[in-house]
Structures are given as structure tokens and as C-alpha cells.
N, C-alpha and C positions, 0 to 999 in steps of 0.2 A: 396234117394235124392242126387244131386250130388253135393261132397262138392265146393262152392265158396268162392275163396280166394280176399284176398286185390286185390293181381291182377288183377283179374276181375274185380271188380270195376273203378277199375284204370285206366282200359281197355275201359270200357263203358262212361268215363268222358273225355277221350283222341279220342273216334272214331272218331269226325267229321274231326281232325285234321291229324288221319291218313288212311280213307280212299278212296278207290281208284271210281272208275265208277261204279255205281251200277247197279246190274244184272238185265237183263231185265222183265216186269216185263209180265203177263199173259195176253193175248189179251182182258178177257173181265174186266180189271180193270176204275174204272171209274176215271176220274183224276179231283181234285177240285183244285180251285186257289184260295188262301191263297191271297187277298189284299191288300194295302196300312198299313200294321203294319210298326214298324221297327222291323227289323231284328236283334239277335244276334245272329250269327252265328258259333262262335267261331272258325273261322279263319282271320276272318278282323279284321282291329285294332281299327276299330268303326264298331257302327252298321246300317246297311243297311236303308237308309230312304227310303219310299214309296216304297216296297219291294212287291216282288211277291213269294209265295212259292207253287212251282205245287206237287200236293199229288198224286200220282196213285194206287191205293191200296194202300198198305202197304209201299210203298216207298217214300221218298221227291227225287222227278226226277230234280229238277231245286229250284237254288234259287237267284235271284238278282233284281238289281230294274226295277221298273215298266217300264222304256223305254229298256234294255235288256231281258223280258223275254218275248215270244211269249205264248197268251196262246191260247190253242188249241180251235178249234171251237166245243159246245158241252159241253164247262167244267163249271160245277159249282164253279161259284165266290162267293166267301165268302167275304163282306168288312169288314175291318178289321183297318178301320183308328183311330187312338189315342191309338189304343194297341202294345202290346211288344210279339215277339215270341222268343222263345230263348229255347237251348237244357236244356231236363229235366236233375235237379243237383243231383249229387250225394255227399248223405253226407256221410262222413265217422266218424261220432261222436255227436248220438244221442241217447236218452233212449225211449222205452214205456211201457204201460202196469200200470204202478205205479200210478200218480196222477189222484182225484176225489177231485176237487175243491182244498181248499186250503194244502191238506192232500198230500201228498208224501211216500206213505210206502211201507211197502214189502208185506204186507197183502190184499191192494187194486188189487195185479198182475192177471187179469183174462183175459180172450180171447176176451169177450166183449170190453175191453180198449185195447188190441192192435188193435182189429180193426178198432178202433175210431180212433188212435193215428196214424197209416199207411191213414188213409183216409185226417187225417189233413195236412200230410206229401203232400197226394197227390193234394192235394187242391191248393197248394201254389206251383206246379211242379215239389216238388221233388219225382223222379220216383224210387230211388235208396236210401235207410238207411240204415246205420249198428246201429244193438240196442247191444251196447258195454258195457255189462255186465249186470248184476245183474238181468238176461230174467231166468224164471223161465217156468217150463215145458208145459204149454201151448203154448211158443213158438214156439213149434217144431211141432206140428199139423199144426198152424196155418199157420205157414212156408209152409209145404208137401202139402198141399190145394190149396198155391199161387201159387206154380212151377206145378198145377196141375190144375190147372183153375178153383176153386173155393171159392176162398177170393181175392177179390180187394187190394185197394190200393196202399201207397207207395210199394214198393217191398222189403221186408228186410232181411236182414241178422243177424245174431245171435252169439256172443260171449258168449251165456250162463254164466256162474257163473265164475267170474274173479278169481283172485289169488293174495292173499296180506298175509302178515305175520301175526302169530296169536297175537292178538290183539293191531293190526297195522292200520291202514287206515279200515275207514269204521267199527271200530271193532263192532257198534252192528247191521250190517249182518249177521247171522246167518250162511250163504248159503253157503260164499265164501267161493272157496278152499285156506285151509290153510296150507300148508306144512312145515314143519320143517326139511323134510330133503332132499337132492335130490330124494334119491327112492319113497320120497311120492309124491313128483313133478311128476315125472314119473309117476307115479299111479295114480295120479289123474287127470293127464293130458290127459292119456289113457281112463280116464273114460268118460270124457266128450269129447272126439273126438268122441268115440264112441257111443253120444248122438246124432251125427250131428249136431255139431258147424263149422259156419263158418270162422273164426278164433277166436283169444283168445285174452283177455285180464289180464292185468298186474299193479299190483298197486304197484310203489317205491318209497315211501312216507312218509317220519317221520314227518310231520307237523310239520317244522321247529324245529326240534330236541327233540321234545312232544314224538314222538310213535316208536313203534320198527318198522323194516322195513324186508323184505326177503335180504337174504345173497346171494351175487352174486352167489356162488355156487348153492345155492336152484334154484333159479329164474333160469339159466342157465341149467339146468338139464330140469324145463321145456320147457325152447324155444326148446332145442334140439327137447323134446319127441312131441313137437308140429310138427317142420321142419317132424318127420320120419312120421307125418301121413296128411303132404303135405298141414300144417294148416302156416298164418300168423299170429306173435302175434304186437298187440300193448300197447303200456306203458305210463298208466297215471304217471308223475314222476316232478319234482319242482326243481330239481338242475341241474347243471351243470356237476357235477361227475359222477351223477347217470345218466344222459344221456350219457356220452362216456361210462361207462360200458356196460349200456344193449344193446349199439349197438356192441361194442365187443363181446357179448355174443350172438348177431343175431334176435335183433328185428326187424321187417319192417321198423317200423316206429314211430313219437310220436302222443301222442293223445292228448296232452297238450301241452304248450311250457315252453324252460327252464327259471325258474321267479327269480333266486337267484343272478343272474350275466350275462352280456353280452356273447355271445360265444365266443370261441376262434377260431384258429385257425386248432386247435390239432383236437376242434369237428368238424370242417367243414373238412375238411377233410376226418376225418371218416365218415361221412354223406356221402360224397360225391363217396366214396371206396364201401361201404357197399350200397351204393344206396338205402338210407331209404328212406321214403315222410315224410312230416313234418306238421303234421295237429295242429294249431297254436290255434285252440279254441278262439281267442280271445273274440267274442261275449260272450262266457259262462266265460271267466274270466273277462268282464266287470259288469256283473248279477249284484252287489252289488254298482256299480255307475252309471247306466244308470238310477236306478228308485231313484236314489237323487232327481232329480225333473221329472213331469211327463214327459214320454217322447213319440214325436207327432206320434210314430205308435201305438200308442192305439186306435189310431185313423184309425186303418185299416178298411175297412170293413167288414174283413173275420171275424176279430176276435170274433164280436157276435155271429156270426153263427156258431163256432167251439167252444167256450169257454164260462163258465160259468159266468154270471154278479158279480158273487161273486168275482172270479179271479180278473176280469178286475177294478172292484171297487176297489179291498185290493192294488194292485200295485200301480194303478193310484193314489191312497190316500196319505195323506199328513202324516196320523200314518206313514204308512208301510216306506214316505219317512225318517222321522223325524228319526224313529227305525233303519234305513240303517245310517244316518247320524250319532247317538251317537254311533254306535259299536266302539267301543276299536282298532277295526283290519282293521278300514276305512284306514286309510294313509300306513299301509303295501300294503292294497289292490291296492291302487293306485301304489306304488310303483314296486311291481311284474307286476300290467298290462303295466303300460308305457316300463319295463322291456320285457316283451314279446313282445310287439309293435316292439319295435327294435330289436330282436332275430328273428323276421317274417321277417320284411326286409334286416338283414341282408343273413340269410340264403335265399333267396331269391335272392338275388344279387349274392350270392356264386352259384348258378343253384340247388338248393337243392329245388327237385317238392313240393310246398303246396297242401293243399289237405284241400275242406269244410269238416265244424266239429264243431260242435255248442253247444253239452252237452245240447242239446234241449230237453225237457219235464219232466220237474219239473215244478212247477207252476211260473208264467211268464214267465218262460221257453220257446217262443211258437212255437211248431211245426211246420215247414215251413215259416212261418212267419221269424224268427231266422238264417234260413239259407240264404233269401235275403237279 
């Protein structure tokens, strides 16, 4: 399989903006017309009302609205008024495989649920997932199968088994690599490249001064042995320090935002040198105050038909609210999200690229749904 990196991704969420006239296509392509949706096209600064999108085979030939586009005589119109067309998303920070109803564990991981999980994905338009960590070995068939045209869905990528300190973050994973020293960083970082992972993940994280964490050295020794086998890593991480180090040390990117302090300067900067992406998560650090009271996308339609009445009931409920409300850890919560809020916009204003990333699929969690 051939490795895909952040890059690519990255690549495929930026093409419309950067490409040029497209090739011509085979004489006997049939061309359909895409009508009266709006458009989001991701180069206008709004979106296209009463739009026309000509399809010919495989290509989108033409796209603008109804009084500039000619459609050909012959072409199958599709009407399409009160709908939205817009390029499929790519996320860069979701999970599968794990949850079966209101359960989340390491034991539920089979092939059966990531193909549920990439189907949900695709339901909802997202064409592109990175499942960022904790993808235990069925991933990897199921991957070889996709790139191979035999399992649908969203299309995903795999960080297989992440790296955090021994019994640091996440400590009753079993799975995750845990090194202690640089050479086992190296070594195990070699081991799982050699799985066909698409990049790597990284957890720097003491839960506010609670748990031990990997030593810049350690975690450094792995980015290295990741860059030599041409892998991107990204890094779940909560402070401000611990962000200007790991990008010193050469991560892509964050996969969380910083929640313990405003950025400075020092770190934009580096961001900005180092050319990371900045995946902001915010939806998945809201998770514990959106379901304070119920909230009206439960009311989606998809949801029934992707998720289980158990789910939709325990969220929606007034227990599950009540239980989110007396935690002890509500008002830090709040605190670190409004904190990210403005570390998104700031860095954002600084030109530092965001990038969707949702920590979607734990229960409420929900696939696709989460990412619009």
C-alpha cells in the first residue's frame, strides 16, 4: 500500500482552490446537469445560488449559476432545488472501530465497525478520515481492500497505535506505544511504520499536572524515526510549552488546541516557520457542554438511521444532562474551550492553515454529522 501522508490530505481539501483546467475528458462520457442546488464551491466567498454543475464522466466540466452555464443538448438534468452541493470534507481527527451503543472500548475494535463507522463518515460527505490512534489490526486489511476496490466508504487513513508515556495519558490502553527511552521510540516507531501507518500519533499530556508525560527527548527521537520513513506525526497536547516544544522537535501539526493559555507570539511564529496545520478540535472539546441541554441536531435525520435509539435517547436525556452538569470539571471545561476558541482565531488570523477534526466516534460522538 502506498504510504499517505498529512500532505496528501491536505492536498485533497485544497484542490479545488488549486486547480488548473481539467483534462479533456473521453468522447463517449455522458455529461449530467447538476440543477438549481446552491453551490459551495470552495473558491467563492459565498455560495453559488441556483447553480448549475455539468458532470461528464468523471469530471465536474463547468460550475456557476443557472444564467452562465450552457447545458449541453442531450444532458441528463438532475433537479436539485433546496439542496447544498459542496466538496467532500476531509477530516483530519476522528476515531472508528470502538463504539457499540453506549460502550467505547478496546474490545468492541472489529472490521465489522469500521465499516459501519467509514460508511457513516460517508453519509454525511465526508470522503477523507484519519482514524488517529488507537486502530488496532484489522485496520490494515481493511485499509488494503479500500485502495483496492473492495470496501466502500469514507476513505481512511490510519495512525495505528499512538505513543504516550508509561502510565501517562490514556494509561489503561494497553496497546499504546510506550517508550522510555529514545532507542525504544525508534524501535517502535520502526515497528509500526512497518505496519503501514499513515502517520503517527502523539500524546503530551499530564492532565493538568495528574500524570507523567513523554520527555522531549523520548517523543523527539520518535518524530525523527517517523520523518526517516517519510511519515507525518500529530500531537494530542493541552499547554502552551508543550506545543512550542513538539513543534521544535518537528511535528506537522496539532490535533487539539492549546487550552491552558492564550498563544503568544514566540508560538506563532514557530507555527508559522515550521509550517504546521492547526486542527482546533473544537466540536470534540465542546462534547461535555453541548449536551447540558438537548441540542436541535438530534434532530437530524440521519441520525436514526446510522445510530442506535439507545444512543440518541442517553444524550438527549435529561440524566445524561443533569450528570454532564454536576461534574466537578464542568467550569475548567468551559474554561479551556472558550480558551481554544480564541487560540483558533487567533492563529488563524496569524495565516496558520486549520484543518477539520472532530475526535468523532465515541458515543455522541457522531460520525459525519460532527464534522458539519
Amino acid at each position: 500500500m502506498t504510504t499517505r501522508t498529512l500532505g496528501t490530505l491536505l492536498a485533497v481539501a485544497l484542490a479545488l482552490s488549486a486547480c488548473g483546467d481539467p483534462p479533456s475528458p473521453a468522447p463517449e462520457a455522458e455529461v449530467v446537469a447538476l440543477v438549481g442546488a446552491s453551490v459551495v464551491d470552495g473558491v467563492s466567498s459565498e455560495p453559488l445560488q441556483d447553480a448549475v454543475v455539468l458532470v461528464e464522466g468523471e469530471l465536474i466540466r463547468e460550475v456557476g449559476p443557472r444564467s452562465e452555464v450552457q447545458i449541453p443538448e442531450g444532458a441528463e438534468v438532475v433537479e436539485l432545488e433546496g439542496r447544498t452541493i459542496m466538496p467532500g470534507i476531509v477530516n483530519l481527527h476522528g476515531h472508528v472501530g470502538r463504539a457499540e451503543g453506549m460502550e467505547y472500548r478496546l474490545e468492541n475494535f472489529n472490521r465489522e465497525r469500521v465499516q459501519r463507522d467509514a460508511n457513516r463518515y460517508l453519509y454525511y460527505g465526508v470522503t477523507n478520515s484519519v482514524s488517529l490512534g488507537n486502530d488496532q489490526e484489522p485496520i490494515h486489511p481493511f485499509i488494503q481492500d479500500q485502495r483496492e476496490g473492495r470496501a466502500g466508504g469514507a476513505r481512511l487513513y490510519t495512525a495505528g497505535f499512538g505513543f504516550s508515556a508509561p502510565d501517562g495519558w490514556l494509561a489503561d490502553n494497553h496497546l499504546l506505544n510506550r517508550p522510555t527511552t529514545p532507542e525504544e521510540a525508534r524501535s517502535m516507531m520502526a515497528a509500526e511504520a512497518a505496519k503501514g501507518i499513515d502517520l503517527a500519533k502523539l500524546w503530551v499530556d499530564d492532565g493538568r499536572g495528574t500524570l507523567p508525560k513523554l520527555e522531549p527527548e523520548v517523543y523527539g527521537a520518535m518524530i525523527q524515526e517517523a520523518d526517516e520513513h517519510g511519515l507525518k506525526v500529530l500531537v494530542h497536547l493541552f499547554s502552551l510549552e508543550d506545543a512550542k516544544e513538539t513543534v521544535r522537535r518537528g511535528v506537522a501539526g496539532l490535533a487539539h488546541s492549546v487550552r491552558d493559555q492564550e498563544v503568544d507570539q514566540e508560538f506563532v511564529d514557530l507555527a508559522l516557520e515550521r509550517e504546521i496545520i492547526h486542527v482546533p478540535t473544537l466540536v470534540g472539546h465542546s462534547a461535555n457542554l453541548v449536551y447540558l441541554e438537548r441540542p436541535d441536531f438530534l434532530d437530524d435525520p440521519g441520525l436514526p438511521l446510522l445510530y442506535p435509539a439507545e444512543v440518541l435517547e442517553t444524550v438527549g436525556g435529561a440524566e445524561y444532562q443533569e450528570q454532564l452538569a454536576s461534574s466537578p470539571t464542568l467550569e475548567r471545561t468551559r474554561e479551556a474551550y472558550e480558551i481554544a476558541r480564541t487560540n483558533a482565531r487567533l492563529l488563524h488570523e496569524a495565516g496558520v492553515p486549520l484543518g477539520v477534526g472532530t475526535d468523532s466516534g465515541s458515543p455522541g460522538r457522531f460520525q459525519g454529522l460532527w464534522e458539519h
